[in-house]
C-alpha positions as CSV (number, residue, x, y, z in Angstrom):
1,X,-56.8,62.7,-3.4
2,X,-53.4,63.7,-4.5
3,X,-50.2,62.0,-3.6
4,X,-47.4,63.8,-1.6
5,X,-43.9,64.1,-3.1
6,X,-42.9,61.1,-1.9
7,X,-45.5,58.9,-2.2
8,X,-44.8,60.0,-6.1
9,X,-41.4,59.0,-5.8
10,X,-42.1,55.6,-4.2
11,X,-44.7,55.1,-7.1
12,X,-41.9,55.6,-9.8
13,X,-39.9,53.7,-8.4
14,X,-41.2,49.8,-7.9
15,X,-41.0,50.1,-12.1
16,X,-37.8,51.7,-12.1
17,X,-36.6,49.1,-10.1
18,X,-38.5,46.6,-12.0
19,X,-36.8,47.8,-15.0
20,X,-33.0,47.4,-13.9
21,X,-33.6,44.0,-12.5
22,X,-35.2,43.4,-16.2
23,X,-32.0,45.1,-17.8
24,X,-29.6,42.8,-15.7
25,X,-31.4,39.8,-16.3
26,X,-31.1,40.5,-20.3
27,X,-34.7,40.7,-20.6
28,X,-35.3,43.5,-22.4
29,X,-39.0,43.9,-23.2
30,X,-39.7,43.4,-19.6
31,X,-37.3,46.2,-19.2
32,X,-38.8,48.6,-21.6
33,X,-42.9,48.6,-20.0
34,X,-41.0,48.8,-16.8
35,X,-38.5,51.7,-17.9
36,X,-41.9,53.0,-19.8
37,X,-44.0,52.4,-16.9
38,X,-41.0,54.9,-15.1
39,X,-40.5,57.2,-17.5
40,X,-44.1,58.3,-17.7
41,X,-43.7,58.8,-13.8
42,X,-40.7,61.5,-14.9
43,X,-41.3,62.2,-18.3
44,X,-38.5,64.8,-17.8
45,X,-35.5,63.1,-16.9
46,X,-33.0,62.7,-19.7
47,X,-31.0,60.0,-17.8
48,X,-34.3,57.7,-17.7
49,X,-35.5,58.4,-21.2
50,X,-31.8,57.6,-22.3
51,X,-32.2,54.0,-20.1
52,X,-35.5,54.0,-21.9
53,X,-34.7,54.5,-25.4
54,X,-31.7,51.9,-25.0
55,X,-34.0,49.3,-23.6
56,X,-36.5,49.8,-26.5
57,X,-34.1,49.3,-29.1
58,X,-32.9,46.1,-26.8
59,X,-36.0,44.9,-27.2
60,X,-36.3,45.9,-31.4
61,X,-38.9,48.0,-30.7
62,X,-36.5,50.6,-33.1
63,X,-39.9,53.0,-33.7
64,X,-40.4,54.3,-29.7
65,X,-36.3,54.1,-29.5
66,X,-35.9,56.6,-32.8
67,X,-38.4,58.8,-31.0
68,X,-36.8,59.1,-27.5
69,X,-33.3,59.6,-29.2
70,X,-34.8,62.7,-31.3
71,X,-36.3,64.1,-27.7
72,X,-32.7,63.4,-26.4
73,X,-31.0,65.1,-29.6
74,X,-33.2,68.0,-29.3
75,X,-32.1,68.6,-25.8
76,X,-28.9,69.5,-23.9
77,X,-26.4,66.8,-23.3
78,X,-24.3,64.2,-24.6
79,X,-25.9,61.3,-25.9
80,X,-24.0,59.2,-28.9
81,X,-26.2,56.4,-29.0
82,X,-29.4,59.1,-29.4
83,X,-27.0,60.6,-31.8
84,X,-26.3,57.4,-34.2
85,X,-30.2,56.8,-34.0
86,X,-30.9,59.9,-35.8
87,X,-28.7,59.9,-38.2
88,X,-29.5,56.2,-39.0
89,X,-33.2,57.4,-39.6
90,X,-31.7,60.1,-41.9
91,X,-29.8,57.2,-43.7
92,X,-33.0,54.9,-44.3
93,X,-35.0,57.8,-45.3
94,X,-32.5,58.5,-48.3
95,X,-32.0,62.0,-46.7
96,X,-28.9,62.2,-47.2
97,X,-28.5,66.4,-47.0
98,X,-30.3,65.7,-43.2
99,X,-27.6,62.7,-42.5
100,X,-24.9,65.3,-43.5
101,X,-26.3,68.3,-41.7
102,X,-26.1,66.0,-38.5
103,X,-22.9,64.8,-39.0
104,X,-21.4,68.4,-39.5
105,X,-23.1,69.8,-37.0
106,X,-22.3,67.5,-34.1
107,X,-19.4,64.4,-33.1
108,X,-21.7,61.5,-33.6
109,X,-19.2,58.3,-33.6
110,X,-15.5,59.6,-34.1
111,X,-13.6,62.0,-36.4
112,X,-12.7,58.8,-39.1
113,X,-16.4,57.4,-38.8
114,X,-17.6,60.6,-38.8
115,X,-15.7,61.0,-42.3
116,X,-16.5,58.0,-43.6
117,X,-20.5,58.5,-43.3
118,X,-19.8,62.1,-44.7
119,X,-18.6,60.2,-47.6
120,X,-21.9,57.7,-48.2
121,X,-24.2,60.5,-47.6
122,X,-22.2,63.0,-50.5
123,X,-22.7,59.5,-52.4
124,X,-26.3,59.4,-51.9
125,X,-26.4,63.1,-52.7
126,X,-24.2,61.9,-56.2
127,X,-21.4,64.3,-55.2
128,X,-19.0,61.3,-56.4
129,X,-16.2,63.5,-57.3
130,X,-16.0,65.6,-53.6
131,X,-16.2,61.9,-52.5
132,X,-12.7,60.7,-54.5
133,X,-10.9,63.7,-53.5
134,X,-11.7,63.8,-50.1
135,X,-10.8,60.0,-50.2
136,X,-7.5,61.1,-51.4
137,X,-6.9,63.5,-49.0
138,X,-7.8,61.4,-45.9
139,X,-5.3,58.3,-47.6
140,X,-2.5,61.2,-48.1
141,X,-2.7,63.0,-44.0
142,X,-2.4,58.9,-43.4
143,X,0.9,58.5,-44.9
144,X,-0.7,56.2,-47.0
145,X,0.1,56.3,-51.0
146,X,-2.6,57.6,-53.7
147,X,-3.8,55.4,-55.8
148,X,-4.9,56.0,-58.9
């Protein structure tokens, strides 16, 4: 027996449902099965598994959150949250050339956050004195005076 198109949509949607009643109520491991539960209903809808992967990390379930944000990074579309996941995994995996691939290759928070991570991941990389004059540069286009 197969279920007609929208018997399939009804069947997503009592957990989708489920989930932002979940969301809304501030419980968030309820709302991540449900959003799960959804999700493996329409496994290719980047809205849901962005609902999804904000609802796991709601919950502190960080692991299944880093994986949708890489599946949401991979694709097309704006996602910063996905976005600051990533690099974040970069960062506590001391991959600090990864961290700053990501960061020159897309916007992940803002232009001076943006900058300032650049900075700890040349750090990590022990490219101190790029770090210092960057630093002096970014103080100096702020009117603000070197010090030295």
């Amino acid at each position: 027996m197969t279920l007609g198109a929208s018997a399939a949509a009804q069947q997503a949607s009592g957990p989708y449902i489920a989930a932002r009643q979940a969301a809304l109520a501030h419980d968030y491991q309820p709302a991540a099965d449900y959003f799960a539960r959804a999700l493996a209903q329409s496994p290719r809808d980047s809205v849901l598994v962005s609902q999804t992967m904000t609802a796991f990390l709601a919950s502190g379930d960080v692991k299944k959150a880093h994986a949708l944000a890489r599946l949401l990074v991979a694709g097309e579309g704006s996602y910063p949250l996905a976005e600051v996941l990533v690099l974040s995994e970069h960062f506590k995996r001391n991959d600090y050339q990864a961290a700053l691939d990501h960061l020159e290759a897309t916007t992940v928070v803002g232009r001076a956050i943006d900058e300032l991570l650049e900075g700890w991941a040349l750090v990590g990389l022990g490219q101190i004195v790029i770090v210092i004059t960057c630093s002096l540069n970014a103080a100096r286009s702020c009117g603000l005076p070197a010090v030295a």
